[in-house]
C-alpha positions as CSV (number, residue, x, y, z in Angstrom):
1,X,138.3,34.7,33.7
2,X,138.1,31.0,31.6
3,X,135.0,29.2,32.9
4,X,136.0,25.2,33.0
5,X,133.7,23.0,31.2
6,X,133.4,19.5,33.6
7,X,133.4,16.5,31.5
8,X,131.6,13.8,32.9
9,X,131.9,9.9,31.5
10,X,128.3,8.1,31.9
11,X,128.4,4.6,31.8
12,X,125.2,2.7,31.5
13,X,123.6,-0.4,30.0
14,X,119.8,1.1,29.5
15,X,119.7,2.6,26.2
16,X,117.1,4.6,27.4
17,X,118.8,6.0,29.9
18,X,122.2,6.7,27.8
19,X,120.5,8.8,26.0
20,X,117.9,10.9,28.1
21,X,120.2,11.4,31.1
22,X,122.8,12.8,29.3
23,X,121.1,15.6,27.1
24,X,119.7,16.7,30.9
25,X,123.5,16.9,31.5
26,X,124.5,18.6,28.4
27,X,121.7,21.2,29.5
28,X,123.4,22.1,32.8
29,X,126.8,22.9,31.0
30,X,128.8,19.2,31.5
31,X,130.2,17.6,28.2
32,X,128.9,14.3,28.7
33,X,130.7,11.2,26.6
34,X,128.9,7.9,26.7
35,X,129.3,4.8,26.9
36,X,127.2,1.1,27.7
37,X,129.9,-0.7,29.5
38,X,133.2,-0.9,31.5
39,X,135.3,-2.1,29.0
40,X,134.3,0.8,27.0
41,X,134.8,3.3,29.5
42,X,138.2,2.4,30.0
43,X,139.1,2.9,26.4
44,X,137.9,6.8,26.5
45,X,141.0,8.8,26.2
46,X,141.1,12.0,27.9
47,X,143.9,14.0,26.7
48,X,144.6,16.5,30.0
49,X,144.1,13.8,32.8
50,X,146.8,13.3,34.9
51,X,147.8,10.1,36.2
């Protein structure tokens, strides 16, 4: 049996927060991608979504 890793996208404007909240994240097993705004966010391509 495969486990499935959950990616999760974190969208913040605190730098502080962008990067303490996700190591806590990365430390319960999600692969965590970053970014500080919308706009950003929307240009993360995830290959295996499905519209």
């Amino acid at each position: 049996m495969s486990l499935v890793r959950q990616r999760l996208l974190f969208v913040d404007d605190e730098p502080g927060i962008r990067q303490t909240l996700p190591v806590i994240l990365r430390k319960y097993g999600f692969a965590v991608t970053v970014t500080a705004t919308v706009s950003e966010a929307i240009e993360v391509p995830f290959a295996d979504a499905t519209p």
